[in-house]
N, C-alpha and C positions, 0 to 999 in steps of 0.2 A: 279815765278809761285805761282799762288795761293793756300795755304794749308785750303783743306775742315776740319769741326770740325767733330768729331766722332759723327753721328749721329743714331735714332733709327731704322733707315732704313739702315744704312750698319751693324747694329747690327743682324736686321733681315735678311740679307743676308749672314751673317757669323751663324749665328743660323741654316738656312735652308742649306748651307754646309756643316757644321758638321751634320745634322741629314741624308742628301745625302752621306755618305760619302764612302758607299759601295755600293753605287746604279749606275754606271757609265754614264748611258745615263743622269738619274736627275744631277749627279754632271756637266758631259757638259754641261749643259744649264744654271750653277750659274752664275750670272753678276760678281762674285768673276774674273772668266777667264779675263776678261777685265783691272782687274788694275794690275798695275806696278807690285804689287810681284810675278804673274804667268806670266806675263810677261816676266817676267827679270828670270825666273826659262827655261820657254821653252828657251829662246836664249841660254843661257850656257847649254839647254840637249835639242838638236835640234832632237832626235828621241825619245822624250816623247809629247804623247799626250795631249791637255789643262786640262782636267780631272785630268790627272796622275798629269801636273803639280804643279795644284793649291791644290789635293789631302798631296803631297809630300810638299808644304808650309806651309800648316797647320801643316803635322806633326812635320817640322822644330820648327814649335813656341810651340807646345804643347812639344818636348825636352829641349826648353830654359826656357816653364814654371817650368818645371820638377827640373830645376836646382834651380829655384826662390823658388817655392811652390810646393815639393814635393804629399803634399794630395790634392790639387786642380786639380793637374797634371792627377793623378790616377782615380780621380771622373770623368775626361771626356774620359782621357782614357776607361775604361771602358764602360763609357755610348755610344761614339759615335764611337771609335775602334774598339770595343768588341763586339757591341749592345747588351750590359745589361741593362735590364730595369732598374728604381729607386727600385722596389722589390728587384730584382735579386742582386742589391748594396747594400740593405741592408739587406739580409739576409747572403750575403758574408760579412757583418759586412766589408764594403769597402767602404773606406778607415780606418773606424774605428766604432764600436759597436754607434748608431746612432740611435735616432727615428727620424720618416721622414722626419718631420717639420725641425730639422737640417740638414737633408741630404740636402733638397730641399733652405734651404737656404746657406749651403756651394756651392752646385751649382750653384746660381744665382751667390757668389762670385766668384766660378772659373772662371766662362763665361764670367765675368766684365773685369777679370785680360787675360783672352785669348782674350777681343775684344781689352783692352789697346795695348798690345804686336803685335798682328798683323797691329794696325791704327798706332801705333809707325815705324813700319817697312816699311810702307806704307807710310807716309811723309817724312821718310829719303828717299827712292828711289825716289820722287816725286823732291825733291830736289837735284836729280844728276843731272847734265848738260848732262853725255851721257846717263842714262837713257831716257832724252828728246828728244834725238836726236834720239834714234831708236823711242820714240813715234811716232816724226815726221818724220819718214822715212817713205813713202807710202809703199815703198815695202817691211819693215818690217809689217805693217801692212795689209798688204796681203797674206802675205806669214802666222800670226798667223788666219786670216780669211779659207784662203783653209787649214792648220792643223785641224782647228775647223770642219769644215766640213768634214774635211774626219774621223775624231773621230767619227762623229756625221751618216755617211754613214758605218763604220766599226761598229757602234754598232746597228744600226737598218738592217743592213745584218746581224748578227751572230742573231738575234731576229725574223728575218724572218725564216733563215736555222731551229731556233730549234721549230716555230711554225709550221713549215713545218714535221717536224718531229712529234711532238707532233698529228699533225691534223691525218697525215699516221697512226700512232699507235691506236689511237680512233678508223678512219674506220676498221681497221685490227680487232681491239675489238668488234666493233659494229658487223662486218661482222660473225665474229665466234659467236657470241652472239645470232642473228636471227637464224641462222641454228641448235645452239644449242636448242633455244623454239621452232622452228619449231618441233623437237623430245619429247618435254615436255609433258605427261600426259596433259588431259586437268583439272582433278583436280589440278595440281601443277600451274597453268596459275589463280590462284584466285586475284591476285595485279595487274593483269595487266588493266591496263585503258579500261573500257568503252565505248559503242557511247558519254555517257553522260560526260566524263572525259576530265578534261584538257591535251593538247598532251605534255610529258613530252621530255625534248628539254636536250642536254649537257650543264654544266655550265660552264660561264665566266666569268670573272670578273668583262667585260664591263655591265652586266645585271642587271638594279638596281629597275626591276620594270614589272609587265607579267599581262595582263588583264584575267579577268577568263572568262572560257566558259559560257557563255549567258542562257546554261541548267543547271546551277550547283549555288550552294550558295554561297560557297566563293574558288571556286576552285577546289571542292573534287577531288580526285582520285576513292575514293570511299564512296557510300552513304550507308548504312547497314542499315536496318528495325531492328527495337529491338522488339522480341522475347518476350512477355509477358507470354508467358507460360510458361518460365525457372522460378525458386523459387532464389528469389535474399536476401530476408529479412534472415536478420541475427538475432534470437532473444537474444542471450544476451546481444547485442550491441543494438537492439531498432533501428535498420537503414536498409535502403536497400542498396546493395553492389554490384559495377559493376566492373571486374576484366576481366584479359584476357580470365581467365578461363569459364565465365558463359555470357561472350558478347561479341559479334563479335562485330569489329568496337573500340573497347579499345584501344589503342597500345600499352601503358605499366602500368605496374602496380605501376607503380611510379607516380606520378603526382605531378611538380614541384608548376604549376598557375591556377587560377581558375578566372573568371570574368561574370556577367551577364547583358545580357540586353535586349531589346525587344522581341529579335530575340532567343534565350533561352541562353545556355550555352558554353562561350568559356574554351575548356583546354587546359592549355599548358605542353605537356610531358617530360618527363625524359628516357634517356638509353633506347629507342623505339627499340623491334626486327622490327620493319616494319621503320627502319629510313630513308631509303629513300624515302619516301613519305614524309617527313615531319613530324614535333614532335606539329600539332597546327592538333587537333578537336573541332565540334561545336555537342552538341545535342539538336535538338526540339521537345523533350517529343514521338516523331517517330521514328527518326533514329540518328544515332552516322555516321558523316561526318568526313575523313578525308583530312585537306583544303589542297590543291596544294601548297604548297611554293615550291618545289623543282625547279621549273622552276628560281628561283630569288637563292636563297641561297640552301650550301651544307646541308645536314642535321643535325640540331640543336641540342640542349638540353635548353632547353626553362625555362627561371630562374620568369618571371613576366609578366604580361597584364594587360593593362586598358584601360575605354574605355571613350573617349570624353563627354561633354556632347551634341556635334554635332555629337556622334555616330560612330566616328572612333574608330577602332578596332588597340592598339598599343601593339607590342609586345617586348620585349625584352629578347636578344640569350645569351647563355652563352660566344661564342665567334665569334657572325658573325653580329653585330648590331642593329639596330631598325627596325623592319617589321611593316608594315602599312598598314590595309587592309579599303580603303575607302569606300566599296561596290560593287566599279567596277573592282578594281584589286590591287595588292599586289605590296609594292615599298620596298625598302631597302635603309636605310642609314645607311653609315660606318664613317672611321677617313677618307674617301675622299672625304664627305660630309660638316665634320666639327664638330665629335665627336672625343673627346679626348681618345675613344680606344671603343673597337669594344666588351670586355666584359660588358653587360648590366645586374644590377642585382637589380634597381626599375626605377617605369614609375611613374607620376604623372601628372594629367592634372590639370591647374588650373580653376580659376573661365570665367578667358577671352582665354579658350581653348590654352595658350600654353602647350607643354609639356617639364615636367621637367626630365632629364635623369640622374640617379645613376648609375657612370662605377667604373672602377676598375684608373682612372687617374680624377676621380674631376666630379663637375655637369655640361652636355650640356641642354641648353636650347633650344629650335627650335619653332619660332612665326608662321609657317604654309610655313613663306619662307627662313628662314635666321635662321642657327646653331651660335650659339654661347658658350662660354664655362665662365661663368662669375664667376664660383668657384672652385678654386685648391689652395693646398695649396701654389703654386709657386707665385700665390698676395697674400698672407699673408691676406686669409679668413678665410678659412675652417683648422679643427687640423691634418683631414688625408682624403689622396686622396681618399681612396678606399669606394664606399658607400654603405648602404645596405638601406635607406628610405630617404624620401624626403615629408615632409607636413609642410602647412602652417596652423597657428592659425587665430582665430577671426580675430586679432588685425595686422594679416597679418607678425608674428614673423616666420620666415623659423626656422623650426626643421633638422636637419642634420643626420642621423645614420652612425655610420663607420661600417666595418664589422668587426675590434676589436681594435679600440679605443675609444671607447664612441658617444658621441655627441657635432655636435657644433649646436647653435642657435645664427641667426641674429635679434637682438631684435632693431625693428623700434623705440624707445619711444626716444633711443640715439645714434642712429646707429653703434652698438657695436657686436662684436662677443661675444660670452661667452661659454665655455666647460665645458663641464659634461665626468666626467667619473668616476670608483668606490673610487678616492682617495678626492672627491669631499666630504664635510662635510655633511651626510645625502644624499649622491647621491644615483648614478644607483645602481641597482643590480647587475649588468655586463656589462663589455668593450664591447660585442659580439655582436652588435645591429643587428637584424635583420628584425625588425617593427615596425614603431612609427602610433598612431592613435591619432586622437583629439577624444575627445567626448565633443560634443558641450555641452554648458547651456544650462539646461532645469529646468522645475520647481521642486525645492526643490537640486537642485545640481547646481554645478557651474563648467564652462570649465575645463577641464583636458588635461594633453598627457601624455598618454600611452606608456609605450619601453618595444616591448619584448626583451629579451636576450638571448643567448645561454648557458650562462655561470653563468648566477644569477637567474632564474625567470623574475618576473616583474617590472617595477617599474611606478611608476605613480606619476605626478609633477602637483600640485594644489596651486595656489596663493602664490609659492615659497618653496611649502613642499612637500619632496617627501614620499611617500611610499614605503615597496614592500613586493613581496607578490611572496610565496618561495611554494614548496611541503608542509613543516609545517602547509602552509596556505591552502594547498587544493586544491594546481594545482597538475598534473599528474606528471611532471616532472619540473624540472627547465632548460632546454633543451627548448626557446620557438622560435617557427618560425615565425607565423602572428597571428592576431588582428585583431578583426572588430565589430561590433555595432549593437545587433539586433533592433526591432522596438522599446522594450521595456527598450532602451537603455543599455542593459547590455551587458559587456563586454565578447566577446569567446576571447580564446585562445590555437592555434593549436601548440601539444608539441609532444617530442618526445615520448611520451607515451599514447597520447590521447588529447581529446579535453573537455577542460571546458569551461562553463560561470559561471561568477558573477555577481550578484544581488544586490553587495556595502553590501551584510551580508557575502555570505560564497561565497563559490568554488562548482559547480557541477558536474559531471562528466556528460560527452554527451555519447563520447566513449573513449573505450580506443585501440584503434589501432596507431601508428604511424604516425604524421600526419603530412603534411607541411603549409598547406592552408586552409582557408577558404574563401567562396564565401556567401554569402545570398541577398534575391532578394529585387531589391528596391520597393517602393510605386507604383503602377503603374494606371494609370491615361487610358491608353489603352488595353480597352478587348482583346484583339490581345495578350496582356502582357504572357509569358508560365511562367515564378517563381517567384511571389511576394514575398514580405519579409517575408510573412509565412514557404518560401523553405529555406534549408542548406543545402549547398553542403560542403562537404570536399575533400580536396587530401591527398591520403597515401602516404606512403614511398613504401608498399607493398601487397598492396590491391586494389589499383586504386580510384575508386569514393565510395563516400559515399553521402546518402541522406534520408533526412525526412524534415517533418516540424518543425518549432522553438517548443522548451516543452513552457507549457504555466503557466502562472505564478499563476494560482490561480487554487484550487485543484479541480474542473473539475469531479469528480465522488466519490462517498460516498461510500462503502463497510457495505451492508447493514444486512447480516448475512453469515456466512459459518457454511456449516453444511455436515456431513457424514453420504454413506445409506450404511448397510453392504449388503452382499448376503443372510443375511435373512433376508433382508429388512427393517432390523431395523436403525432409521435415527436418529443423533444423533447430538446438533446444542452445540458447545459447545463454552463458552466465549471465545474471543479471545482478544488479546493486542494492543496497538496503540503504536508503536515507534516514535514520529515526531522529533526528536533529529538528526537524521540525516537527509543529502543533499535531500534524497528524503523519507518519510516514510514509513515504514512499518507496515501491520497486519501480526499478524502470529497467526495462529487458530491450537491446537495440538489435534489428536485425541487420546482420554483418555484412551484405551486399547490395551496393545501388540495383533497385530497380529503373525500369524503364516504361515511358507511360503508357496506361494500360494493364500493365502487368497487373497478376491477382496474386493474394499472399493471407492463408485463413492463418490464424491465430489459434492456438491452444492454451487456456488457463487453468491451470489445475490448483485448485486449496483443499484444505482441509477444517473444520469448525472444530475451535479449542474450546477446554473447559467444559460447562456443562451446556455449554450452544449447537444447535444443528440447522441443520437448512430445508426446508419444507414446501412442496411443490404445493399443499393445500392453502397454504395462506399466501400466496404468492411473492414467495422471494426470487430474486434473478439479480444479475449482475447486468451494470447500467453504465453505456456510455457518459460520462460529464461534461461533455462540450455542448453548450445549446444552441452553438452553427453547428448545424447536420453538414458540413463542409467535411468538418473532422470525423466526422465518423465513413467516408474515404468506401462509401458500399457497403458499412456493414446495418443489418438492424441495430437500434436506439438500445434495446436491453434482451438479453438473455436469459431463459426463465431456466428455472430448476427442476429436474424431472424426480420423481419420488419423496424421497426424505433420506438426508445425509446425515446419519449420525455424527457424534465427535468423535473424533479420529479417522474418519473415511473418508477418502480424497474424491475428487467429483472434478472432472474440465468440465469448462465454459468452450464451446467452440461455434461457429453456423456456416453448416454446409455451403448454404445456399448462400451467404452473402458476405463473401471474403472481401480484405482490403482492394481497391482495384485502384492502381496508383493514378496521381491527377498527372496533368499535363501543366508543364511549366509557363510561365509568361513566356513573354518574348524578351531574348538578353539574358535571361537564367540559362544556363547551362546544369546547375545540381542544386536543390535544397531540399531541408531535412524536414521530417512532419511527424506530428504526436499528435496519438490518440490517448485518451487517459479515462479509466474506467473503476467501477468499483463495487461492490457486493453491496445489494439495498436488499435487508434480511431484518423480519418484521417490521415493516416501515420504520427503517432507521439505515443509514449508510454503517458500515463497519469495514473491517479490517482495514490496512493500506490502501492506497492511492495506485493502481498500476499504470504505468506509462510503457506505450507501444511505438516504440521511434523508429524510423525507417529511412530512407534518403532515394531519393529519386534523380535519376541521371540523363539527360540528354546523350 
């Protein structure tokens, strides 16, 4: 008899058995059933089924590895006995205290040594004579053909009885469920779908894809009008602020993704109270949409999105795979598509519209028809499975982020991998990657990549040198999530305590609320376009949406005098100071005599808009208190609107008749203390020119 070589194809069927290996209907269907060792296992246990048998072979040779290679034994024990993931392995430090790159290559050895042991066992029976003779017995091989079958009829009957079951309980649920809203308040009935809404259906597994209603944009459940007459601007932060609290149509105040494109704003949620609708809304500048997915997947927590440059909308789930919304309707791919695990935590599309997928098991890639998985660390590419970014450079080098091991890069020049991580000579700032950016060449700078960190700051790698750039330096936190690129090429970054950009001089503070994300709008070539690169959107952690326009780089409005008129109308314009030493500068104009409490004292601010800026009562700019205790603002109104349109060069006060400073009264045991008000030009939703501060002193 002829002995077959151990080939990568019975490898791959001892691979797909062991990961079958508690799954009994997939294990009856291995081609494993058909050779001689489950063979020769059912004839000596003639009331065990093919499954059980070949189930029961395997674990024979995984006890004789056990005697060979105790820690080989234990690594697959667990992985395919147990089903413990390669995490779950090594944070049980098992077989031994491990980073992964070793874990994943003791594996590849154990599996080498478990396909020897079995192909071994497997040509000694090959080479029995009575082993052959029952081969060649028809009616031993009939007799394992009707066994197979009736395995194969016993496990698709106990799968019917419990889908039968399962299906009873749903209408049971369903049934109680109608009768129940039939009794519902008709206020309590506000989620329930529409004429205009997609019909929301039970989930299955089999469902990997739902077109949307033909009246709806990408699905909604629901489409909410936003409410312009609610007061959403936040004046110390300089932004306006959309939250559960002050917008219908929000879902949560969390907001994990952000993405922009023609069509205006996609978000992707976090910890949603309205989770079964789905954790993906769209706003266009009208209303806040909540899109249908529930029809295709359970409800999500939504980690990243990006969007093609053929305009597909890609989503990626914390742990229910890739959503894809074409236009027409919403599809889902999982690990039964041909991703290597179903946690997604970046997208990236490249230049010839593939997309690239960062899971928690290595990079899938997918050309529009075909998944593929071309980096884990199991070929001996990438330093760690688990990914948090995915870009490529000019020169077409792939940048890799883990989510705490550093970085690998695949550098084209010698087709070579190379790692980065803090023990690296001048490396990262931190293992913790959780966003890498190019920032292209431009003039008077040269290509860059960007890593934010969790754990360091930032760091940035230029013609082999890195830097970084820490709170010291002027970020909010060293705590950072995303990156991205305004017009002006300077770099934001969204931290756990706010959001800055850089200028290649200092750090600025945008805001400071908690922040995961940023979005800002690209170039747009079509009037149709709702948020060019002039908009910033942010995601909080706890606040929901954030937004204004990008600040502008060149100081945009002059402060032409401040001057104070008392209640006896005497008006008094007194020198003030220029501070430019800081991120954004300050005047602060003080008036020269204690009042007394009570007293009233109106303010006059007079500027002028430089350059080619002005000031326009039609889009409503006004100058805006920034205290957000109406303490500080001491009697006067919150903002001061601007009456006509101020060309550049035409001076314009700020003043309000009606609601002059009216000084506070002091505690008790104060005799004198001082008090600022600080305010500032909000002109096209965005803050501009300096900081003014209005300081005064109050005297018993």
């Amino acid at each position: 008899m002829r002995i077959l070589p151990l080939t990568d194809e019975v490898k791959t069927e001892i691979d797909e058995a062991l990961t079958n290996l508690n799954s009994p209907l997939q294990l009856g269907e291995s081609k494993l059933i058909s050779y001689n060792t489950a063979i020769k296992y059912q004839q000596e246990n003639v009331t065990t089924l093919p499954y059980q048998a070949l189930k029961a072979v395997l674990t024979d040779i995984l006890e004789r590895l056990e005697i060979e290679n105790p820690v080989y034994a234990d690594i697959l024990r667990g992985r395919f006995w147990e089903g413990l993931s390669p995490n779950d392995m090594i944070v049980k430090e098992r077989p031994k205290r491990w980073a992964e790159k070793t874990f994943y290559n003791y594996q590849r050895k154990a599996k080498n040594e478990f396909y020897f042991l079995f192909w071994q066992r497997e040509q000694s029976l090959r080479q029995s004579a009575q082993l052959n003779s029952l081969v060649n017995s028809e009616e031993a091989r009939e007799n394992i053909k009707n066994k197979s079958n009736l395995s194969r009829r016993l496990i698709f009957n106990s799968l019917w009885a419990y889908m039968f079951l399962v299906v009873f309980a749903f209408a049971v649920a369903a049934l109680f469920f109608i009768v129940s809203n039939n009794k519902t308040k008709p206020s309590e009935q506000i989620l329930v779908p529409t004429s205009t809404s997609v019909t929301l259906t039970p989930i299955t597994s089999d469902i990997t894809s739902t077109p949307v209603n033909q009246n709806t944009f990408c699905g909604e459940t629901e489409q909410i009008p936003l409410d312009f007459g609610i007061p959403r601007f936040v004046r110390s932060q300089g932004i306006s602020n959309f939250n559960i609290e002050n917008t219908p149509g929000i879902l949560s105040n969390a907001v994990r993704a952000l993405a922009i494109d023609q069509t205006g704003l996609w978000i992707g949620y976090f910890n949603s109270d309205k989770s079964l609708l789905g954790n993906i809304g769209h706003y266009d500048k009208k209303s806040f949409a909540i899109c249908g997915i529930s029809n295709i997947v359970e409800a999500q927590n939504i980690n990243t999105i990006a969007i093609s440059p053929s305009g597909k909308i890609w989503v990626g789930t914390e742990k229910n795979g890739v959503l894809l919304f074409d236009g027409q309707k919403w599809n889902r791919y999982t690990t039964l598509d041909g991703l290597p695990s179903d946690e997604i935590f970046a997208l990236t599309v490249d230049s010839q519209d593939n997309l690239w997928v960062g899971t928690w098991e290595g990079v899938a890639k997918f050309d529009g028809v075909n998944w593929s998985v071309p980096y884990q660390v199991q070929n001996d590419t990438i330093y760690n499975n688990h990914i948090s970014s995915i870009e490529f450079d000019s020169q077409q080098n792939i940048w890799i982020g883990h989510i705490r091991d550093g970085v690998s890069e695949y550098r084209q020049v010698d087709s070579k991998w190379i790692y980065y991580t803090t023990l690296t000579e001048n490396g990262l700032a931190g293992d913790q990657i959780r966003d890498i950016m190019i920032r292209p060449k431009s003039e008077g700078q040269l290509e860059s990549v960007w890593f934010a960190t969790a754990d360091g700051g930032i760091s940035r790698f230029e013609q082999g040198n890195w830097t970084t750039y820490r709170t010291e330096d002027g970020l909010p936190s060293n705590d950072v999530s995303a990156l991205t690129l305004d017009r002006y090429n300077r770099i934001w970054a969204a931290t756990a305590k706010g959001v800055a950009y850089f200028d290649d001089k200092i750090w600025k503070i945008y805001h400071t609320l908690p922040a995961t994300t940023i979005a800002i709008g690209s170039r747009c070539t079509d009037a149709s376009c709702l948020f060019d690169e002039d908009h910033v959107w942010t995601g909080t952690l706890e606040m929901g949406l954030t937004h204004s326009r990008i600040p502008l780089p060149d100081p945009v409005l002059k402060v032409m005098s401040i001057c104070f008129v008392t209640s006896q109308r005497e008006r008094i314009c007194p020198s003030y100071s220029f501070d430019d030493s800081l991120p954004v500068p300050v005047v602060t104009a003080v008036y020269p005599s204690p009042l007394k409490s009570d007293d009233t004292l109106r303010f006059e601010i007079t500027v002028s808009p430089e350059g080619t800026y002005e000031l326009r009562e039609d889009r409503g700019d006004f100058m805006s208190n920034m205290d957000d205790n109406d303490f500080n603002l001491f009697g006067a109104w919150p903002v001061i609107g601007v009456k006509g349109a101020i060309e550049t060069g035409q001076p314009y006060t700020f003043t309000d008749y009606d609601n002059p400073f009216m000084a506070p009264s002091l505690p008790e045991g104060i005799q004198e203390k001082q008090f600022i008000s600080t305010w500032r030009m909000w002109m096209h939703t965005r803050y501009v020119g300096p900081v003014i501060q209005l300081v005064f002193t109050v005297k018993k």
